[in-house]
C-alpha positions in Angstrom: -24.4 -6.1 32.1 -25.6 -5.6 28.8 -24.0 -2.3 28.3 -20.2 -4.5 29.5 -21.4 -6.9 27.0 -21.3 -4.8 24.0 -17.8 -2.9 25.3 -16.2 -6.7 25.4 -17.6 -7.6 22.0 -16.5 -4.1 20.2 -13.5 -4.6 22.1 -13.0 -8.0 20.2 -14.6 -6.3 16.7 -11.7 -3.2 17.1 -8.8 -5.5 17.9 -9.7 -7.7 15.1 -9.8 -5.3 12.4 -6.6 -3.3 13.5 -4.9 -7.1 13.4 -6.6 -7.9 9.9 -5.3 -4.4 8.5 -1.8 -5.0 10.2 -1.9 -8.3 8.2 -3.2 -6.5 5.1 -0.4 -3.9 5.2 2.3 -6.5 5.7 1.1 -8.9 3.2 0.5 -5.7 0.3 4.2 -5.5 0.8 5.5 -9.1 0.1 6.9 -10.4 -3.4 4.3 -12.9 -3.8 1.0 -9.9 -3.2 3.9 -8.6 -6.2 3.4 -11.5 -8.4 -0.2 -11.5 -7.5 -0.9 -8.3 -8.9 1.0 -9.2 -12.4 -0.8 -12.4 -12.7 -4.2 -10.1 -12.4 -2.9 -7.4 -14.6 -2.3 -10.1 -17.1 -5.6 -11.7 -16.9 -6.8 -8.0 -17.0 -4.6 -7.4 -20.3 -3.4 -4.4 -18.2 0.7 -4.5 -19.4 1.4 -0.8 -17.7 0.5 -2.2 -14.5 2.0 -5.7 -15.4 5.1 -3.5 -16.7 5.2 -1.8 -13.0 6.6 -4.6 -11.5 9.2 -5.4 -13.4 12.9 -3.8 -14.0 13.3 -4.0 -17.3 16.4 -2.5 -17.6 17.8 -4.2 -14.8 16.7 -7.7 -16.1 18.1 -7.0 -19.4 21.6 -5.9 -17.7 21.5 -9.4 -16.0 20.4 -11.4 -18.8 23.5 -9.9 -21.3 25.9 -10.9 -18.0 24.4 -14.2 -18.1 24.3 -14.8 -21.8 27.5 -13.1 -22.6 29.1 -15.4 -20.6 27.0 -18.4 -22.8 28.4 -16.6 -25.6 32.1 -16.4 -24.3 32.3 -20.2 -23.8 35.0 -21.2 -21.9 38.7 -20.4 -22.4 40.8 -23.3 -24.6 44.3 -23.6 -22.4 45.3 -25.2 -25.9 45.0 -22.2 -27.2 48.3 -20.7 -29.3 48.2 -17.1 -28.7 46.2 -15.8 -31.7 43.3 -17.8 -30.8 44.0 -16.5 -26.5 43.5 -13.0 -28.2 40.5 -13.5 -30.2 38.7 -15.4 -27.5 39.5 -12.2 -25.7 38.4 -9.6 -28.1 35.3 -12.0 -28.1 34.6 -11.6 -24.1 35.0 -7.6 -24.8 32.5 -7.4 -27.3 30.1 -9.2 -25.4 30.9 -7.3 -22.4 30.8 -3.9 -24.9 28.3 -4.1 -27.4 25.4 -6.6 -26.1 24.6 -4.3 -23.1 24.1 -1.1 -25.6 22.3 -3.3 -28.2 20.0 -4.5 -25.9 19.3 -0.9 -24.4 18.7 0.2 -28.2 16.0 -1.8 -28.1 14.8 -1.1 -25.0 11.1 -0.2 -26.6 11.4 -3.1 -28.7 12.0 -5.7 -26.2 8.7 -4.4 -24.4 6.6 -4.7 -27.5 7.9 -8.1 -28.3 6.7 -9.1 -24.6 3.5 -6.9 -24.5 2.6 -9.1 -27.7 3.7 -12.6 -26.2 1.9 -11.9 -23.0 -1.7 -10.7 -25.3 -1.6 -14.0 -27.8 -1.7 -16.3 -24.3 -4.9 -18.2 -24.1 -7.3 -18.1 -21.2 -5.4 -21.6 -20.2 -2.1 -20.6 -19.9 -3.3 -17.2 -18.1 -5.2 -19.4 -15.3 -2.1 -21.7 -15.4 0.0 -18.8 -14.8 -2.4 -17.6 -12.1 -2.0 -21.1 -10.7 1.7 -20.9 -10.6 2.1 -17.6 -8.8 -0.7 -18.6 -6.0 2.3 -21.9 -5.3 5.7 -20.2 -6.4 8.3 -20.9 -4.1 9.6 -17.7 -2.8 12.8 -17.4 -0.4 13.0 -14.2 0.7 16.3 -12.8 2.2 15.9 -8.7 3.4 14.9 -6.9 0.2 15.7 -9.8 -2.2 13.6 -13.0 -3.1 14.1 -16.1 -5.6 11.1 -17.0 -6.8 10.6 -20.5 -8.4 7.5 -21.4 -10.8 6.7 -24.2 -12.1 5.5 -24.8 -15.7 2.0 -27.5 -14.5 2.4 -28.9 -18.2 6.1 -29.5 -18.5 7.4 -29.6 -14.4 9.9 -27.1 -15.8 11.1 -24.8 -13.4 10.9 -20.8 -13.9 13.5 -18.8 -11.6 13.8 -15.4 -11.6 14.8 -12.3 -8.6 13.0 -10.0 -7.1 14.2 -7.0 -5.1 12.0 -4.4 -2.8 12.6 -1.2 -3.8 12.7 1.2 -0.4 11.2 4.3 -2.5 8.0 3.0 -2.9 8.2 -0.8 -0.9 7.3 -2.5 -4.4 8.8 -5.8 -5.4 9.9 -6.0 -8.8 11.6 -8.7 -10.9 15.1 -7.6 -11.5 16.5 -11.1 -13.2 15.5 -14.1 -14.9 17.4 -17.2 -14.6 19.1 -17.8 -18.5 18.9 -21.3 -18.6 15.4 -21.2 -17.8 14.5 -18.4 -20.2 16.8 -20.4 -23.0 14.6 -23.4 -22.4 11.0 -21.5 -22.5 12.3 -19.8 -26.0 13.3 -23.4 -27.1 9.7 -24.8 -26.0 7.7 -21.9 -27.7 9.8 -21.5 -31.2 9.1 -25.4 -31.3 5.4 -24.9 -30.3 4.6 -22.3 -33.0 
């Protein structure tokens, strides 16, 4: 009786851990265990790991789409034809030059983040930290929007994640421009 006992109960032990790991796998693979690991590598002051999920390049392609269009403005149907043709030459040169600029300074645009991210205080670390463990994440296949929200203003923070199939890693691949506009206005005002 004993010995049936302890097969029952290792039985139970065994089919407990292989569901926990099953869990554990699944969950290692999800956007938010993502953002997890970039809120730690933050409050570790680890920016190569931070850095790992994110697609820099790809976030900087999407943010010169988004603010070359903020550039563009909209087209004047009052326009005479000189001014149709400038507002055109405009649109090309965003759509040209911004993309190149900004991969010029590919290097520089990490630096200038890498030195944001290490002035943040132990608050706004533990406030990030905070915002990641409730972010709002919508996942569709191999794409999320995430959603943060700033606990001091109620601003919201959107950006897109995407699973890349080589390695299963989430990694931010766009930040929502309005939002980013509005975090730059909040901070140049701050400091």
């Amino acid at each position: 009786m004993a010995r049936r006992a302890l097969i029952i109960i290792g039985a139970i032990i065994l089919a407990t851990g292989v569901a926990a790991g099953a869990y554990w796998r699944h969950y290692t693979h999800t956007p938010r265990y993502a953002l997890q690991q970039m809120a730690l590598a933050l409050k570790a002051k680890d920016m190569d790991k931070f850095f790992n999920y994110l697609d820099l390049k790809e976030i900087i392609n999407n943010f010169v789409a988004a603010s070359s269009e903020d550039v563009q403005g909209p087209e004047d149907p009052k326009a005479d034809d000189l001014n149709k043709m400038a507002q055109k030459m405009r649109k090309q040169f965003a759509k040209q030059l911004l993309p190149k600029l900004f991969e010029a300074f590919d290097q520089q645009i990490r630096g200038a983040v890498e030195q944001y991210l290490g002035k943040m205080t132990k608050a706004q670390i533990l406030a990030a930290v905070a915002a990641v463990s409730v972010a709002k994440i919508e996942q569709q296949g191999d794409e999320a929007r995430v959603t943060l929200v700033d606990p001091r203003s109620k601003e919201p923070f959107r950006f897109q994640m995407y699973r890349y199939p080589d390695n299963d890693t989430w990694k931010i691949i766009a930040i929502n421009y309005e939002d980013a506009k509005k975090l730059a206005q909040r901070e140049l005002n701050l400091r």
